[in-house]
C-alpha positions in Angstrom: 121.7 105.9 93.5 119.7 103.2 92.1 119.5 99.5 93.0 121.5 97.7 90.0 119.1 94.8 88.5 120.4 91.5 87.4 118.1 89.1 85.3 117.8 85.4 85.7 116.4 83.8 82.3 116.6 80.7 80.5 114.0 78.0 79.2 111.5 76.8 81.3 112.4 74.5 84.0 116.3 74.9 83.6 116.8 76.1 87.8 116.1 79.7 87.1 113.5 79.8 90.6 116.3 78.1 92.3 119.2 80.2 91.7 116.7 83.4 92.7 115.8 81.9 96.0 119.9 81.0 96.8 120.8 84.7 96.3 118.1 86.2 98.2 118.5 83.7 100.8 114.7 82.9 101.1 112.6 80.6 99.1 110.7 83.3 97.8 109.9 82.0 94.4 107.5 78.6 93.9 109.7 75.4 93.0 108.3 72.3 91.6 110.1 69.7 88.6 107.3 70.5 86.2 108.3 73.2 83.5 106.5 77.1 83.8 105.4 77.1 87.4 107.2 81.2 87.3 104.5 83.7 85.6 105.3 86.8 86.6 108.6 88.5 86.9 109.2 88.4 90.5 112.4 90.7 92.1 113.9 90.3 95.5 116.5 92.5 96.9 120.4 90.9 97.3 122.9 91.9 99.4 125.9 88.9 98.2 129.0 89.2 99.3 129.0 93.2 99.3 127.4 93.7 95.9 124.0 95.0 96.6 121.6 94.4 94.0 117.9 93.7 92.5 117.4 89.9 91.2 114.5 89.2 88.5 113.0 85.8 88.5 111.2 85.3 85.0 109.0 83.4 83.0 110.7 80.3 81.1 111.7 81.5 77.3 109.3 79.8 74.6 108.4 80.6 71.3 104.5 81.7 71.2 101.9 83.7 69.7 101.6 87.5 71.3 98.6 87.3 72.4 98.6 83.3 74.4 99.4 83.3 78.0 102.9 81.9 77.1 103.0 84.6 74.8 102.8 87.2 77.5 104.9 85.3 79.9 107.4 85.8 77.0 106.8 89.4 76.9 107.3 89.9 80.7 111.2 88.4 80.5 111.8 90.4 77.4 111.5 93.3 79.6 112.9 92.1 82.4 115.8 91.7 79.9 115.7 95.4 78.3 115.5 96.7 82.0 118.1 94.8 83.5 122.2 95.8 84.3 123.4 92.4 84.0 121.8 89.1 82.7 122.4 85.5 84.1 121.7 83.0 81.0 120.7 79.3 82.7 121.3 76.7 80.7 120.5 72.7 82.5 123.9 71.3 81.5 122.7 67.6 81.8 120.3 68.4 79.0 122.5 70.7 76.9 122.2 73.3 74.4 119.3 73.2 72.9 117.7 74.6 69.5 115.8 76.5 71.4 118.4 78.0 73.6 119.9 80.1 70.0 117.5 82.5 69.5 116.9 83.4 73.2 120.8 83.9 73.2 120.7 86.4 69.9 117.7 87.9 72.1 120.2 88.6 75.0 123.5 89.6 72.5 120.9 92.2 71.1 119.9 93.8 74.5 123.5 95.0 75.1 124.0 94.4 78.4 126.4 91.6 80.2 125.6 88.3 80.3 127.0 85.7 82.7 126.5 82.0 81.4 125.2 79.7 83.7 125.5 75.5 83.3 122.8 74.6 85.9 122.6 71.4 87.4 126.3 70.5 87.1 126.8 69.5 90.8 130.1 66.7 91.4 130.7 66.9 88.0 127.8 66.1 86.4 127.0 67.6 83.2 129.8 68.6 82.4 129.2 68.1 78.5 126.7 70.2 78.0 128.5 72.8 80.0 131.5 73.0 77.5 128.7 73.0 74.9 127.4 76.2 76.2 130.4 78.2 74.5 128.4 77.4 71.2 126.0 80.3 72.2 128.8 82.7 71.6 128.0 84.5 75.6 131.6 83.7 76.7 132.8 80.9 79.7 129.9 79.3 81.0 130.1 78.7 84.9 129.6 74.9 86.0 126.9 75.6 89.0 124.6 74.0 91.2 121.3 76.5 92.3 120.1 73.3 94.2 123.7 73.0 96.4 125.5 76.2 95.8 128.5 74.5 93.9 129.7 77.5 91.5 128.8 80.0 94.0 132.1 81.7 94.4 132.9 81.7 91.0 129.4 83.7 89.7 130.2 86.1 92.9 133.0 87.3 90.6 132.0 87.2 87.3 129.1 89.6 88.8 131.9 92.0 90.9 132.9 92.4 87.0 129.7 92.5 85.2 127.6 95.1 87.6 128.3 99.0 88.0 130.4 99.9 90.3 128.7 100.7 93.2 128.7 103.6 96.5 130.2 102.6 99.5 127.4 104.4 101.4 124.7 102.9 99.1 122.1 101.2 101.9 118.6 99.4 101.9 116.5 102.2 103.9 114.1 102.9 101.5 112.6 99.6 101.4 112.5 98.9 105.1 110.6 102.2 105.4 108.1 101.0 103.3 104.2 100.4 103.7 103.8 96.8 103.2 100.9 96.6 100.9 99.4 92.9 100.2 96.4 93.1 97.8 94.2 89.6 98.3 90.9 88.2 97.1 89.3 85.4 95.1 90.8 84.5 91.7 89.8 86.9 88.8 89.2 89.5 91.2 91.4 91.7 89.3 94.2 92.0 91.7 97.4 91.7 89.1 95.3 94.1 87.2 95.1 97.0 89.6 98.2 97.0 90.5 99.3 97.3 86.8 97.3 100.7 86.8 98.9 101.8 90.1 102.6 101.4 89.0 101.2 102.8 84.9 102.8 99.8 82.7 102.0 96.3 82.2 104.2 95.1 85.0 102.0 91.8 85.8 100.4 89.2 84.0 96.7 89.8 83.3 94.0 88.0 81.5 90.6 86.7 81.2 92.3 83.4 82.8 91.6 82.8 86.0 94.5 81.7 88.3 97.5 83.4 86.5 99.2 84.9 89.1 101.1 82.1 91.0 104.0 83.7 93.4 103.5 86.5 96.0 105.2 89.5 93.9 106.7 92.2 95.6 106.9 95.8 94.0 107.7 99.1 94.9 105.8 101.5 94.4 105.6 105.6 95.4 102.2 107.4 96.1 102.0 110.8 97.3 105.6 111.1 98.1 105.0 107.4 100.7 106.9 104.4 99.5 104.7 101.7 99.5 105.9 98.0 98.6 103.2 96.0 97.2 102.5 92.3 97.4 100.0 90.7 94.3 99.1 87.0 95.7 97.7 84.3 93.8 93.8 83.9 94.3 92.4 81.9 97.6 89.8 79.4 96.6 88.1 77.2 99.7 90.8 74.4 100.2 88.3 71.7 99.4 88.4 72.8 95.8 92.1 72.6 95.6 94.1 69.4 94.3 97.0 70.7 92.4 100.2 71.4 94.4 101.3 74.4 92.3 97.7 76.1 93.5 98.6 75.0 97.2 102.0 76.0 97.0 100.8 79.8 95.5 98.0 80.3 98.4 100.5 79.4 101.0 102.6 81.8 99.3 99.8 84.4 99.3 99.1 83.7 103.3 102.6 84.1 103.8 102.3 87.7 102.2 99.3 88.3 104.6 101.6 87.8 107.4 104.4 90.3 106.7 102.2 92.9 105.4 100.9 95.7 107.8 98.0 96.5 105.4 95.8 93.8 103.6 93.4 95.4 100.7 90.8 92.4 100.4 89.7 92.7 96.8 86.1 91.8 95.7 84.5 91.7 92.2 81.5 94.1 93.3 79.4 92.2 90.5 79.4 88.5 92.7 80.6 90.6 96.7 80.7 89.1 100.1 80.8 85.3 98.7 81.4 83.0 101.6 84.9 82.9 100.5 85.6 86.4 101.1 84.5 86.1 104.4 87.1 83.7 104.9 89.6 85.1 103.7 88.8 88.5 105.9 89.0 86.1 108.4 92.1 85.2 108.1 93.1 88.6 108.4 91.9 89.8 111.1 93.5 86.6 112.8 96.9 87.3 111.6 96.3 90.6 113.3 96.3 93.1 110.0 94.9 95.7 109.1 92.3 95.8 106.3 90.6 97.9 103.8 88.2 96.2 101.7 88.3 97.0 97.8 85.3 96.9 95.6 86.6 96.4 92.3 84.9 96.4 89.4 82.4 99.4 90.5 82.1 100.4 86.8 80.4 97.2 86.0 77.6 97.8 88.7 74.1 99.7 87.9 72.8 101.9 90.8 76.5 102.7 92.1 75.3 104.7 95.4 72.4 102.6 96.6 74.6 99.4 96.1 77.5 101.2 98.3 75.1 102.0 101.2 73.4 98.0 101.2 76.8 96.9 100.5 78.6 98.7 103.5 75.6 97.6 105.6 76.5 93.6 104.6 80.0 94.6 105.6 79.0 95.5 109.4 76.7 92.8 109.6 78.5 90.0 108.2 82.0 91.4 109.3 81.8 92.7 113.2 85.2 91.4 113.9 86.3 94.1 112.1 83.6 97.2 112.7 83.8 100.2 110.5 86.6 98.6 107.4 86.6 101.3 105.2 85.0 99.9 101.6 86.3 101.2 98.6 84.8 101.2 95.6 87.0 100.9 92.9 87.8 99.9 88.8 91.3 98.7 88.7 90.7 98.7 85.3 89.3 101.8 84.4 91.8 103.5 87.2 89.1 105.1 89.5 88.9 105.4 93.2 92.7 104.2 93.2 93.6 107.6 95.2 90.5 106.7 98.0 92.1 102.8 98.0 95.1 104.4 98.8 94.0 106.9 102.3 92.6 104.2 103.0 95.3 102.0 103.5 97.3 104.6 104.5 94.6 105.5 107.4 94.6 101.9 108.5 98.2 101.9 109.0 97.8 104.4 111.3 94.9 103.3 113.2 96.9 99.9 113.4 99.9 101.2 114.6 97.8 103.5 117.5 99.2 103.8 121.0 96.6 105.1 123.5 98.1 106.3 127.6 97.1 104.2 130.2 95.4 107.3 132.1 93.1 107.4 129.1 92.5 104.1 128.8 91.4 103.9 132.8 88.9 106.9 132.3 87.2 104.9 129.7 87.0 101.7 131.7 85.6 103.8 134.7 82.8 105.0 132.0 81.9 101.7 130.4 81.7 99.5 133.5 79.6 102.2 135.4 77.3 102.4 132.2 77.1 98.2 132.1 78.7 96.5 135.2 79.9 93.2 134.7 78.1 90.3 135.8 78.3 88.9 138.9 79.8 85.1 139.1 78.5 82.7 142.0 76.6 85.3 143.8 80.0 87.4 143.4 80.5 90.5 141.1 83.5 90.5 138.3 85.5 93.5 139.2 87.8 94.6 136.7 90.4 96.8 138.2 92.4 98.7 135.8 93.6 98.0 132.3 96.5 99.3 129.7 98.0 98.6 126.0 100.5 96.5 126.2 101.5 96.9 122.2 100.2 98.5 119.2 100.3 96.5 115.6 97.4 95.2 116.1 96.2 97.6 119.5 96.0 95.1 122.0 94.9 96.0 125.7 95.5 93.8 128.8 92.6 94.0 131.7 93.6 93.5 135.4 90.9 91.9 138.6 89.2 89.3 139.9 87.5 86.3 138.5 87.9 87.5 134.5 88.3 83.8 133.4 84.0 84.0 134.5 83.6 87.1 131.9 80.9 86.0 129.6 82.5 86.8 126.1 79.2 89.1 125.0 80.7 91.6 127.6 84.3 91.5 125.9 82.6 92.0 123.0 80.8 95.0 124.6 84.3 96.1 126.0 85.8 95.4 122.2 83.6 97.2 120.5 83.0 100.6 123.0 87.1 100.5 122.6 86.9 100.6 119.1 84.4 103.8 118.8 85.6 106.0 122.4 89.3 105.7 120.6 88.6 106.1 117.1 90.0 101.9 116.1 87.7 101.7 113.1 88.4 98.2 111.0 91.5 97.0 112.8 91.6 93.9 114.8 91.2 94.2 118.2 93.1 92.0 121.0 91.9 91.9 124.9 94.1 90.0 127.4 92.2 89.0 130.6 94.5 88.8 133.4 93.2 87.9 137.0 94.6 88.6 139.9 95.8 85.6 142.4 94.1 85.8 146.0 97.1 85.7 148.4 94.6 84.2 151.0 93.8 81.0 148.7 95.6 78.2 149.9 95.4 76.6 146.7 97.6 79.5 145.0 100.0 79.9 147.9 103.2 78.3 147.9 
């Protein structure tokens, strides 16, 4: 059975953002007091009370040209509104009805589908007024409510047990915990919002020749192949020092936050300006948050000389990025829709290099190998001896190492260690963690005691 979907719209700064982060229960979506800080549609999954269902978050409802920015914002919540089960109608009750509130209200009657009316803003009483003005919009009893302090809450719990399809007992969340997380990153104007638009095949994301239009971390779901894969479009990372708006703050730390529950991160590059310092950066943030990575070229159909570009570019990628030997590097027109289906076994193959689990006995044998090949140094007149050594976790692999004296191991011979890991076991582009753990000499009298 499929999720039921339940759109939140209204004009532009009326609590909409608000309402979607109480009934998901996460501040998922970007909240400031200025007016059209939500783009895209974003969706979150609700369980609320028993009712299970799919929340929209959408672009503030003003009257534009088709082809503006606000224009396409518009666009976006009328299909949010065609798609959706049930629609939540937020009106700020301190302001009142508006003009502008009609047509958007005739928009909704049109559609069909039920609509709950919400006064926003009305919390100890306040606003009142414009709530009982709200029955001029002809959408039935609006509910006095407060997004901000969850005044209201109990009464839009039932007007949705009555609005929404009923719904199977057995109906569970599975699918999307099984998911591949998926968070697609880069620079802004890489193109990010745009591939993943020609992954899903519709216009599901604002695009444009702006940079910076994508503001909140969207979450989609996506199939490929038969593998469900939820993907995560991010707002673009510029170098901090060039940031002084809050919205732009508030959308990277959004985007970072992404990095961090994803399992796969596709770094996105515009392969006509790659590997500027701020790509290198931002690999670097990934392969400290411990994720796996496949790097995307995108705009491949813009280059001249495709394949001796791939083999100097692939060469910068190994020299400029060892922390993360053997990525794989994609090339790729999100526009055009090539190389999506190599992007894709690619992340896929990361996962799984990732999520590796090597025995112990293996492990051992190798150590044997690569310390008889190049023996560690010796430390005041006394040889590192490195006894044995295991994986204590996968997601990033990370491998613990047991002896004597390793807090003296010179870190060009973990590197050595790091790196003959990553080719004897086949760990190409994931990060890498080594514990050093030295053992205590029980005839120290320092340690006993």
């Amino acid at each position: 059975m499929d999720m039921p979907t339940v759109a939140i719209i209204g004009r532009p700064n009326v609590g909409k953002s608000t309402l979607f982060n109480r009934l998901v229960g996460k501040k998922l979506a970007l909240v400031d007091d200025r007016p059209g800080v939500t783009r895209d549609r974003r969706e979150g999954d609700v369980n609320f009370g028993g009712l299970v269902f799919r929340v929209i978050d959408t672009a503030g409802l003003e009257d534009a040209d088709a082809g503006t920015l606000l224009g396409r914002m518009r666009a976006q919540t009328e299909a949010a509104i065609m798609e959706a089960d049930v629609v939540l109608f937020v009106i700020d009750s301190r302001a009142g009805v508006l003009p502008a509130d009609q047509p958007f209200a005739e928009l909704v009657r049109r559609a069909g589908c039920p609509v709950i009316l919400i006064a926003n803003k009305a919390e100890g009483g306040a606003g009142l007024g414009g709530a009982y003005e709200a029955f001029s919009l002809g959408l039935g009893d609006p509910i006095p409510f407060s997004a901000e302090h969850g005044e209201g809450i109990g009464e839009l719990h039932d007007a949705l047990i009555a609005a929404l399809p009923e719904q199977d007992e057995d109906y569970d969340e599975e699918g999307s915990e099984k998911s591949l997380k998926v968070a697609i990153v880069g620079r802004p104007n890489a193109g990010k919002s745009t591939l993943i638009n020609t992954m899903l095949g519709e216009d599901r994301l604002l695009v444009g020749p702006e940079a910076g239009i994508t503001r909140d971390s969207i979450s989609l779901d996506w199939d490929w192949r038969g593998r469900r894969i939820k993907l995560h479009d991010t707002a673009g990372m510029r170098r901090r020092a060039r940031i002084d708006d809050k919205l732009e703050k508030l959308a990277v730390s959004d985007g970072l936050r992404a990095v961090r529950f994803a399992e796969v991160v596709v770094v996105l590059l515009d392969a006509t300006i790659p590997f500027e310092k701020q790509d290198l950066t931002i690999v670097d943030l990934v392969e400290s948050e411990g994720r796996s990575l496949v790097i995307g070229l995108n705009k491949w159909d813009l280059v001249a000389d495709q394949n001796g570009l791939l083999k100097t570019l692939r060469e910068d990628c190994t020299r400029l990025l060892p922390q993360v030997r053997g990525v794989s590097v994609i090339p790729l027109s999100g526009l055009a829709g090539q190389g999506i289906d190599k992007l894709m076994q690619a992340v896929v193959d990361a996962a799984d290099v990732w999520s590796r689990r090597i025995s112990t006995s293996r492990i051992n044998d190798w150590l044997n190998e690569a310390t008889q090949r190049n023996p560690p140094p010796a430390v005041a007149s006394r040889r590192i001896k490195i006894r044995y050594a295991t994986q204590v976790k996968a997601r990033p692999p990370h491998f613990a190492l047991f002896g004597n004296q390793l807090d003296g191991l010179p870190k060009s011979y973990t590197r050595y260690l790091v790196n003959n890991l990553r080719e004897a076991f086949d760990l190409p582009g994931t990060p890498i963690r080594l514990s050093l753990r030295t053992s205590k000499n029980p005839f120290d009298k320092e340690n006993k005691g």
